[in-house]
N, C-alpha and C positions, 0 to 999 in steps of 0.2 A: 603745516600740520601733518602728523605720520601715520598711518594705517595700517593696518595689518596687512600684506604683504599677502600677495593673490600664486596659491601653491597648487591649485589642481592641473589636469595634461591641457585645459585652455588657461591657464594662467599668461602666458604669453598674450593670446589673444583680446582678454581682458584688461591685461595693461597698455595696449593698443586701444581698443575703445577710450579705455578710459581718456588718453592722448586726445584722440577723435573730440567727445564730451570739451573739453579743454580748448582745443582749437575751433571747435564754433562761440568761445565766451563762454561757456557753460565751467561753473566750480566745479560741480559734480561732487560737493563734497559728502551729501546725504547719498547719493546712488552709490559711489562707492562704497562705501561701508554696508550699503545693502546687497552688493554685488557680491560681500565678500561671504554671506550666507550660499548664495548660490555654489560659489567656488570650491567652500569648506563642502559641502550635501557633494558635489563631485567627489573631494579627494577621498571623502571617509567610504561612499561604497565603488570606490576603486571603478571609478570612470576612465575607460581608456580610449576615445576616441577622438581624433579630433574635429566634429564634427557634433550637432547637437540630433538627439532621437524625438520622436515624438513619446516615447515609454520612458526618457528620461526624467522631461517636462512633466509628463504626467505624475511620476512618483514625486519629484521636487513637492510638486503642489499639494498632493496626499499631506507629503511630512510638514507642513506647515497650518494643519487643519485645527491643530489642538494651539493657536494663536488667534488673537480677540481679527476680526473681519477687515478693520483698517492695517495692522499689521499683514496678516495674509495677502491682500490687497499691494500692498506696499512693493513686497518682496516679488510677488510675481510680476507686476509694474516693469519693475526694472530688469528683471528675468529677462521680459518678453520685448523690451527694444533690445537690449544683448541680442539676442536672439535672432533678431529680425536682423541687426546689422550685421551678426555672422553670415547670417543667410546670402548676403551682398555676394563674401568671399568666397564660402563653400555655398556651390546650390547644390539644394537637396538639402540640407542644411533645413533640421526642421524650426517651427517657429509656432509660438502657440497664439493662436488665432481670439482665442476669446477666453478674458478672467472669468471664471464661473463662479468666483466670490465678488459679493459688489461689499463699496463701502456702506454702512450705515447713514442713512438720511440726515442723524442728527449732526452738528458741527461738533468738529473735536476740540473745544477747549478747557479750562478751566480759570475763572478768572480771580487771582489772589485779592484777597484784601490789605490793608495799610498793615492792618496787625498781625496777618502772617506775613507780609513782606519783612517786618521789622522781626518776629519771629527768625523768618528761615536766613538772615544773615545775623544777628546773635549767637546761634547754632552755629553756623559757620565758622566765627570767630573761635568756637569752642574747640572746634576739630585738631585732633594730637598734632600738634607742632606750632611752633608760632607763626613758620613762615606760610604753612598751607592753610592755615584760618585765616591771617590775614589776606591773603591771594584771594581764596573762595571769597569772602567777606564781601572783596571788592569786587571780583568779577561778578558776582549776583547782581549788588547794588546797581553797578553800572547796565547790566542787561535789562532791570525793571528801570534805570533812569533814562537810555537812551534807547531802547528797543533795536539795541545791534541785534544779530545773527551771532548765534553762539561761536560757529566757525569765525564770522569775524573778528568776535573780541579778541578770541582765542588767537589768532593770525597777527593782532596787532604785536608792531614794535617800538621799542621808546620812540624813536623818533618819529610817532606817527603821533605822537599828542603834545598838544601846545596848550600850554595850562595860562600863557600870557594873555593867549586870543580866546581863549574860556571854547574850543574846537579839538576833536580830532580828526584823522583820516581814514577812513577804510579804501587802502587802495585796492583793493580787488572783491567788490563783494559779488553780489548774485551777476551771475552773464557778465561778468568779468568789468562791474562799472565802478571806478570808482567815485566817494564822495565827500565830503565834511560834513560831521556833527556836532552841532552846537552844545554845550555843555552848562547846565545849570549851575548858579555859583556855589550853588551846593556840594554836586559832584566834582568841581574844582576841589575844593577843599579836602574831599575824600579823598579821591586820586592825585593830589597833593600830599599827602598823607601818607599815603601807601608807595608811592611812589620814592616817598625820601628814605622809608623802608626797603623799597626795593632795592635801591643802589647800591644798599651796604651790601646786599649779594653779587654773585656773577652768574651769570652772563657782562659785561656791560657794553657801552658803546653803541651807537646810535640804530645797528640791524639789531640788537638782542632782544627779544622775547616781554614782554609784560609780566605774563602771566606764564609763572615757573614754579616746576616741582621739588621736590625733597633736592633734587640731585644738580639743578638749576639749568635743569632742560625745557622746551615750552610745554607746559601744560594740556595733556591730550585730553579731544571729549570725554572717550571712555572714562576717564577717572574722574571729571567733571559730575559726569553725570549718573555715577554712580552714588559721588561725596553727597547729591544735591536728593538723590530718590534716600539714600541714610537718614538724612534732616529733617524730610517729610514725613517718612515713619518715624523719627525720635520726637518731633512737635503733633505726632497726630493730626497733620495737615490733607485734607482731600479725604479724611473717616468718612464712608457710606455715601461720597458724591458719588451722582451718576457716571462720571467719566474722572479716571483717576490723573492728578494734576501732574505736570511735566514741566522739565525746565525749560520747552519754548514757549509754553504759556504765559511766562516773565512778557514775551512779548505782546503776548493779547491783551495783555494787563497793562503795557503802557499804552499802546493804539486808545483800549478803554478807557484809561482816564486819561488820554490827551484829550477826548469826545465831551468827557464830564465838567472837564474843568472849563472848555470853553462853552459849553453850556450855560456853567453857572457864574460866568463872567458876561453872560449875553451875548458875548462877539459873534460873528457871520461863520456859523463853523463850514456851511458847504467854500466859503472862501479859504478855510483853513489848512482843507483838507488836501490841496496839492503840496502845502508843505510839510504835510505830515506823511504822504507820501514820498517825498522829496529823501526825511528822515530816516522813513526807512528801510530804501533802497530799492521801492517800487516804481517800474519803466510808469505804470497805468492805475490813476487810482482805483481802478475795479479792483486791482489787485489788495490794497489797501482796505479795500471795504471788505472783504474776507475777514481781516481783522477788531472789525465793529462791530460788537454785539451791542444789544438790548438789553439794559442790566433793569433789574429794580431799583434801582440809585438815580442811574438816569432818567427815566419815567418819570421819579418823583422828581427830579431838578428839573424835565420837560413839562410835567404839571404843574409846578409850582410856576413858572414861565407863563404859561398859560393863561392861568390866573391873575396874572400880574399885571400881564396885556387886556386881559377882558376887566380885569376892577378899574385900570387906570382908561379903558374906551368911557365904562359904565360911567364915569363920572364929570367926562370931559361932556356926554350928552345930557346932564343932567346939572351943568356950571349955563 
């Protein structure tokens, strides 16, 4: 995946960290691109030192005030291990000590339903061209079928998918692990499909790309994720919720209804849950329960449960 390209007088030093992030397993592919806020706030008020200020840090975070608290949050985040690892090189080398924005208590998700999932990949299909509607189409699909990591998907290449073994591979995801995902014979079909679509294009050959643009280069976030916030405002998807929806929510929304479905299948879901952490891509299922929320869906499939246990006790006492 390619980035924008870090231009301020620590840019050097930035593309060193970044190295650093990388060789302990870290992707780092969300801090870079936050890093690159940081970089740009250098270049534009003409930073020349090489070394960080405490009056630099400080204005950084001013200019980031008129952003919602988890963004602000976010950016100074990764500011301030920069920061602290410059600090290593140059002492003196200032470091900011404490984010005086915290995040909001509430969790950031938003969790789709069947009918905008089917929704915001319809739309996709629609998007001008045929090769980037059917690209986006699938890349969504696949993000709410198998709850990749968008850098994932994004990263795969042909030869990372095996349509015979119904699997593919993320060879490098989070902390640098990789893994196989099982693929329903649904998503077979689909990424059968698109994939026999893909060929006629180039790139080809077993390193090339999935998921390619106009020009049959790989497919970068940024236009990902721009094509996908488009879709939401055209289907009026996330109107007036409390927290406006996002394309990693695809993935709260499959963790979600892995939860639901085995619910209402009865099955042992705390048994379930190392493999659904296994899926995706979590060392610790703590990590994975981040990802489970509490819906009104699941309540009533846990109610109805409930009841099903307490009618079928009541009766066996009463035979």
């Amino acid at each position: 995946m390619s980035y924008r390209p870090f231009t301020s007088i620590l840019a050097k030093d930035m593309n060193e960290f970044v190295t650093y992030k990388h060789a302990q397993g870290d992707e780092y592919d969300s801090g870079q691109r936050v890093l690159w806020y940081f970089d740009n706030f250098l270049l534009k008020n003409g930073y020349d030192r090489p070394d960080l200020t405490h009056d630099i840090l400080a204005r950084y975070a001013a200019a980031q005030r008129h952003l919602s608290k988890n963004t602000q949050y976010g950016r100074l985040a990764v500011s301030r291990v920069f920061a602290r690892w410059l600090s290593r090189l140059i002492p003196g080398s200032a470091v900011i000590e404490d984010i005086a924005v915290k995040r909001p208590a509430l969790p950031r998700y938003y969790l789709y339903s069947s009918d905008e999932i089917m929704a915001i990949i319809q739309a996709a299909r629609q998007v001008k061209g045929d090769q980037m509607g059917s690209c986006l189409a699938t890349l969504i699909g696949l993000l709410y079928a198998t709850g990749l990591r968008i850098g994932e998907a994004l990263a795969l290449n042909v030869d990372d998918i095996d349509l015979a073994m119904g699997r593919l591979t993320v060879k490098r995801g989070k902390l640098g692990k990789a893994r196989n995902v099982v693929l329903s014979a649904t998503t077979v079909v689909a990424l059968g499909k698109y994939l026999d679509f893909r060929f006629e294009r180039r790139p080809t050959g077993k390193e090339a790309p999935i998921f390619i643009n106009r020009h049959g280069k790989r497919l970068k976030y940024e236009c990902v994720s721009q094509a996908f916030r488009n879709i939401l405002r055209s289907r009026k998807i996330g109107v007036g919720a409390l927290l406006a929806p996002r394309l990693h929510d695809l993935r709260h929304t499959y963790a979600c209804d892995c939860l639901r479905k085995w619910y209402a299948e009865g099955v042992d879901v705390n048994a379930r849950l190392p493999i659904l952490a296994t899926a995706m891509g979590h060392v610790h299922i703590n990590n994975t329960q981040l990802y489970l929320h509490v819906t009104a869906q699941l309540l009533q499939v846990a109610a109805d449960r409930f009841h099903e246990t307490f009618n079928n006790n009541c009766k066996g006492k009463n035979q």
